[in-house]
N, C-alpha and C positions, 0 to 999 in steps of 0.2 A: 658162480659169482665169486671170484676173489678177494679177498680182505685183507685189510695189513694193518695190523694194533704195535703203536709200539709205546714201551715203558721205560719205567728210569731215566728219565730226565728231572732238572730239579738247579738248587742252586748249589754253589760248590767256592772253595776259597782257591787262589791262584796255587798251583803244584799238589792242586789235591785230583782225586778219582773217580769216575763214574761207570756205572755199565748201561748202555742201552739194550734190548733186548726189543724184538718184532718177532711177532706169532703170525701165520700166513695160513687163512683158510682156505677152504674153497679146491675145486682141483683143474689141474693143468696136464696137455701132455707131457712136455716136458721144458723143466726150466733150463734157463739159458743161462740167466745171472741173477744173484742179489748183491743189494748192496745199501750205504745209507751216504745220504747226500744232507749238505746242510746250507741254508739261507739267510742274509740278514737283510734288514730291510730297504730296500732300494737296488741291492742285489740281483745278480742270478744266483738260480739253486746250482752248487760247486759240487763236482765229486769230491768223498771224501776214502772212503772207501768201498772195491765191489771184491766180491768173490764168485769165479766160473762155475759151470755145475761141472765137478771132476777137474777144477783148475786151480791156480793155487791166487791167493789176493793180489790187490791194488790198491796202491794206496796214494792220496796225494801227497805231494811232499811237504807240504805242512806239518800234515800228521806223522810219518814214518819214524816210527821208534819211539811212541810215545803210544798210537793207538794201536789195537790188534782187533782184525775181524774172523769171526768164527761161526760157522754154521754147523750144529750139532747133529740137524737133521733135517728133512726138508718142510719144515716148517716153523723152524726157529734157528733165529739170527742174530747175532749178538755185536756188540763194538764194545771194548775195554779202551776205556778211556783214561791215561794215565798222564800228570806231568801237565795238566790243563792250562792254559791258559787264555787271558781276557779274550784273545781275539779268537779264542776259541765257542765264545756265545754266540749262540744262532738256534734258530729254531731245527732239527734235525728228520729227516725223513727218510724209513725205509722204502725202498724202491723193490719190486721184481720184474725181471723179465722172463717171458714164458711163451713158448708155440702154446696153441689152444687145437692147432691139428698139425698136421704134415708140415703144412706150408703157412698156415699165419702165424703171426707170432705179437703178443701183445705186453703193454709198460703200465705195473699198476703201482701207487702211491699209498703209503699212509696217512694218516691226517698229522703228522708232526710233532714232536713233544719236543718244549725246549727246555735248551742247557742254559745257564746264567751261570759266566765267572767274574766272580767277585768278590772283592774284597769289605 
């Protein structure tokens, strides 16, 4: 059974910094991708950024040059969130993708922590 905890969300004023971080139990054959997606209300959930297993990121162009995503190891996943701004509030969720054999391959969520920018 796989899990996905993530921290560091919180409230923040416009041009300031946050880091999210997502811990991943459980085990897999091998992962595909993480990444962390974020939603606001009435919304779809948007990519925000993924990174490959052995790939290098993605990012949306919203974010690009202000957030950085990093995976330290396979089971922590980080977003540096710099340079925030308002429409940058949304609830935020790590995502993974993972084969569990050969051939299946499965999408598991966090439960979400949100960012609030504001003034």
């Amino acid at each position: 059974q796989v899990q996905l905890v993530e921290s560091g969300g919180g409230l923040v004023e416009p041009g300031g910094s946050l880091t999210l971080s997502c811990t991943a139990s459980g085990s897999v054959f091998r992962i595909i991708a993480m990444g962390w997606y974020r939603q606001t209300p009435g919304n779809e959930r948007e990519l925000v950024a993924t990174i490959t297993d052995g790939g290098g990121p993605n990012y949306a162009d919203s974010v690009k040059g202000r957030f950085t995503i990093s995976r330290d190891n396979a089971e922590t996943l980080d977003l540096q969130m710099n340079s925030l701004k308002v429409d940058d509030t949304a609830v935020y969720y790590c995502n993974l993708r993972a084969y569990s054999d050969v051939v299946r391959w499965s999408e598991y969520w966090g439960q979400g922590t949100q960012v609030t920018v504001s003034s």
